[in-house]
N, C-alpha and C positions, 0 to 999 in steps of 0.2 A: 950491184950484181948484173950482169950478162942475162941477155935470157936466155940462154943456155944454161948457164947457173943458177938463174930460176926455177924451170924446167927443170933440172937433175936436181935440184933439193925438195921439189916435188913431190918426183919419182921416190926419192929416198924418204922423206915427210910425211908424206900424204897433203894435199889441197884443200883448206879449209874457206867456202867460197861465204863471202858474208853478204847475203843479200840477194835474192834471185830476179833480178827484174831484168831492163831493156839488156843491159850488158854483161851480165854474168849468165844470163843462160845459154850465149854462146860462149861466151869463156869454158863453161863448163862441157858445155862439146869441144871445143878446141884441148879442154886437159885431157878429156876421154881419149881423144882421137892417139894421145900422147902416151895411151895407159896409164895413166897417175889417179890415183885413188881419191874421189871427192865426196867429201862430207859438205853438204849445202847448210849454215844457218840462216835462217830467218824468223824475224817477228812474226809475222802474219801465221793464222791457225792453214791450218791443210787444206782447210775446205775455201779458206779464201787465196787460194794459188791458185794465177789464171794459168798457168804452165802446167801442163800434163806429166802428174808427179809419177803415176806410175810406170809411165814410159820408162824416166831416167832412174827410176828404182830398178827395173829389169836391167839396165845397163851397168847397173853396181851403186847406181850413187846411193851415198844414206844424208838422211833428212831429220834438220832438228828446226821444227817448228815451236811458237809462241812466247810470250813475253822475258820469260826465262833465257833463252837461247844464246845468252851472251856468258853467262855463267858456266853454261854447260859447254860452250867454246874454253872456258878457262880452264874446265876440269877436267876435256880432253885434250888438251896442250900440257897440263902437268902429268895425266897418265903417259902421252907420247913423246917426250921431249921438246913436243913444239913442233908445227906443223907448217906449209908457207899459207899467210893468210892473204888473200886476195877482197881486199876491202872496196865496197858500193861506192861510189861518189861522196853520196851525200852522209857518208859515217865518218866524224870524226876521228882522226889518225889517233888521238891521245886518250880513250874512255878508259877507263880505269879496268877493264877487264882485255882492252884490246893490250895498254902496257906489262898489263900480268903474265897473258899469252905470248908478250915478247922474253918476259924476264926468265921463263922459261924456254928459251931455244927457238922461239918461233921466228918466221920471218915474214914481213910488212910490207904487200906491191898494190896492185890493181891491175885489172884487165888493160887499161891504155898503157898506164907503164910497162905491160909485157910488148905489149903493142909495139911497143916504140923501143926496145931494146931490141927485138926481132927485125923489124922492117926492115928491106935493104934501101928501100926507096927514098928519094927527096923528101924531107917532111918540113913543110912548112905549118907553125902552128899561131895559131890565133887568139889573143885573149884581151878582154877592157870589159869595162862598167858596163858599156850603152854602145849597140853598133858592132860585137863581133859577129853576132852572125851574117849580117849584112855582110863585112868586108870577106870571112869565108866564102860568102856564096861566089861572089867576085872575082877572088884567087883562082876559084875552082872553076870557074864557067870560065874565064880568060887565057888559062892551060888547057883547057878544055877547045877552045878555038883557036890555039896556037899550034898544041903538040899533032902531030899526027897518029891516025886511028890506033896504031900498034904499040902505040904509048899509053899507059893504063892510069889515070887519075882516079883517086881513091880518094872521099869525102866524108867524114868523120867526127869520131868526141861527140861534143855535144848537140851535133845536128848530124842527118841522114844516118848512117847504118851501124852495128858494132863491124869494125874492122879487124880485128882477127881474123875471121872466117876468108879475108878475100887477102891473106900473107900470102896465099899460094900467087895468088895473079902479079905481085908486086917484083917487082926487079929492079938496077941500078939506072934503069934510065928514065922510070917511072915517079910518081909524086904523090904526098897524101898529106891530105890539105886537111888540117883538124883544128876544130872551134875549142877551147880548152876553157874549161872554171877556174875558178879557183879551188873549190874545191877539189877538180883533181890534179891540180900542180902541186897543190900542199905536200905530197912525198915524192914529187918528181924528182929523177936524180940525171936525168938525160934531156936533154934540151931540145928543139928540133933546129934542123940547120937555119933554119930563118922565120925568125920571131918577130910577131908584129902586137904590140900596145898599143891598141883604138886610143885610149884612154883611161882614168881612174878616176872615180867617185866613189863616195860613202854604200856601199853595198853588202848585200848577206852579214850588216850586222848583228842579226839574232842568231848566227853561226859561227861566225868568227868571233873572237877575245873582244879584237878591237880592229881599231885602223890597222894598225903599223900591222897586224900579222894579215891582212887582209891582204896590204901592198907584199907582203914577203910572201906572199904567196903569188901572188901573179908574178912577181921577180924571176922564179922560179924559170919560167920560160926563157930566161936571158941567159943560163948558167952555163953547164960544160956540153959541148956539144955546139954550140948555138955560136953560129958564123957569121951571121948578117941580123942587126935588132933594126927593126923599121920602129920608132919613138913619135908618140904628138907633140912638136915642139911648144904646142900651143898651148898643153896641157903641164902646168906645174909638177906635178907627182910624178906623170911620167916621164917627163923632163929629168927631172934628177935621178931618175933607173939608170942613165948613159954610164955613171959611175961603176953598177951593178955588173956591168959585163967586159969580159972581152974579146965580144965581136965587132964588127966594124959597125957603124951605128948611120943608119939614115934618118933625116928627120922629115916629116909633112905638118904642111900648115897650109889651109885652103885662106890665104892672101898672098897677094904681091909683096913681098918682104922688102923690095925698094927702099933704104931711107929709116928702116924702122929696127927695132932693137935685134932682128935676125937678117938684116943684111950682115954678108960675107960669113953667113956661116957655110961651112962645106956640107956636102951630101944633103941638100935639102929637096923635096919636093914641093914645088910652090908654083903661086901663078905670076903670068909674066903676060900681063892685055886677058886676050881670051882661051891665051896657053895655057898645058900644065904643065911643067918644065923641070928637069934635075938641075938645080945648079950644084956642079961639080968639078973641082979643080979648075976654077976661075974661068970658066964654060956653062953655057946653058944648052940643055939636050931635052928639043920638043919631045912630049910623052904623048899628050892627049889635047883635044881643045875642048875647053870648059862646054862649051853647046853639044857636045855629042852626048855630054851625061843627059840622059831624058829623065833621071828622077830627081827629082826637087829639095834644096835645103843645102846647106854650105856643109853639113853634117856628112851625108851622102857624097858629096865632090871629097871629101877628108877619107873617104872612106876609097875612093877609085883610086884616091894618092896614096895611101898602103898600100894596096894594092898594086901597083905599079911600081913599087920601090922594092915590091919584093921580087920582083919579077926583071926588072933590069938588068941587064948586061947576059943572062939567060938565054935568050933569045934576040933575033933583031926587034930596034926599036918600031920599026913602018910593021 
């Protein structure tokens, strides 16, 4: 769905926000602002809500607090035909009461997925095991020293602010740079233009099934939408993602690839002496030199090389 389409089955639904913390309490100003009718659940009892309930009671919203509250979501999904449900991060998409609430007419997003169906802006999105926030901050501080003042970079997901609230400031020349989980690409259905995979390890296994849907879930950022996938060639798992999409596919590996099993591979970012260099259509195109990075660890150099691959041909290289 569009978030237009979101938005108008809203309007006609009603908004059923699951979870009121860092990201749905602006969501739920962002629905208000919209007119659409929002019923907040949540676990936690009333009194343990650091958000000022009575505020957004004056404003219309109704509240179903404690342990219950997932049930009472079920029971006013079959009285309403189902309502659009706007799910926390960290709540799994499949609970046996969120699938009842589908079976009955509802409909299944998130705050960032509206997010990102609205945006008009560039979005480049972020996600791996170990190091996305690092390489987000990078993206963002590097546009940030490229674009000029009147260009608006917007930093987001799962570090710095909910982005909703700054859709107004964004336009087609502008960029929003977002750290992404896995948990919230799990029902991702829009990709951002250019996706970068630090890496994959064994992670949030006491949330996920298992591996393989853990990787199917970071995948997720490869899918429709998504133009340019920057991959660690270095890294096995996500190595084999290249399959997963079809955007044009960069690859980084903090060594000299000379001689070794990733010479001649195209679109890579690699070193070359104390270079860091695209090799590209049987060309090499200086990027950065290795001594400018002042933070320490082959890790961090891996991470300036995403960085830098998602940024290429964007702007000038100097």
């Amino acid at each position: 769905m569009t978030g237009d389409e979101i938005l108008a089955a809203a309007a006609q639904k009603g908004a059923s926000v699951l979870g009121f913390g860092i990201s749905n309490v602006p969501l739920t100003d962002f629905l208000l602002k919209h007119g659409i009718n929002v019923c907040v659940y949540d676990s936690k009892k009333r009194e343990e809500q650091t958000t000022d309930i009575d505020s957004y009671e004056k404003r219309g919203v109704r509240f179903i607090f404690g342990e219950d509250y997932l049930k009472k979501l079920v029971d006013a999904n079959i009285s309403q035909g189902g309502t659009v449900l706007f799910r926390t991060p960290g709540m799994r998409p499949d609970l046996p009461e969120i699938k009842e609430a589908l079976s009955h007419g509802a409909i299944l997003t998130s705050e960032m997925e509206l997010f990102y169906e609205l945006c008009p802006a560039y979005k480049i999105g972020i996600t791996g095991s170990d190091g996305k926030t690092t390489t987000t901050t990078l993206v963002y501080e590097l546009l940030r020293a490229i674009l000029p003042p009147e260009n608006t970079v917007a930093l987001g997901g799962n570090i710095g602010t909910p982005l909703l609230p700054r859709l107004e400031e964004l336009g087609a020349g502008d960029y929003a740079v977002t750290e992404l989980s896995s948990f919230q690409l799990m029902t991702f259905s829009r990709a951002p233009e250019t996706a970068i995979i630090v890496n994959i390890s064994p992670n949030h296994l006491n949330w996920h099934k298992d591996m393989d849907e853990y990787i199917a879930a970071k995948a997720k950022i490869l899918g429709p939408g998504c133009k340019r996938a920057i991959l660690n060639i270095g890294d096995e798992t996500t190595r084999a993602l290249a399959d997963k999409t079809n955007a044009e596919v960069f690859w980084f590996i903090g060594e000299d690839v000379t001689g070794g099993p990733y010479d001649g591979v195209d679109n890579i970012v690699c070193l070359s002496g104390d270079d860091i260099v695209l090799r590209r259509g049987g060309k090499e195109t200086f990027l950065l030199k290795r001594s400018a990075i002042k933070i320490p660890g082959r890790h961090n150099m891996e991470h300036y090389m995403a960085a830098l691959a998602a940024l290429y041909g964007r702007f000038p290289t100097e």
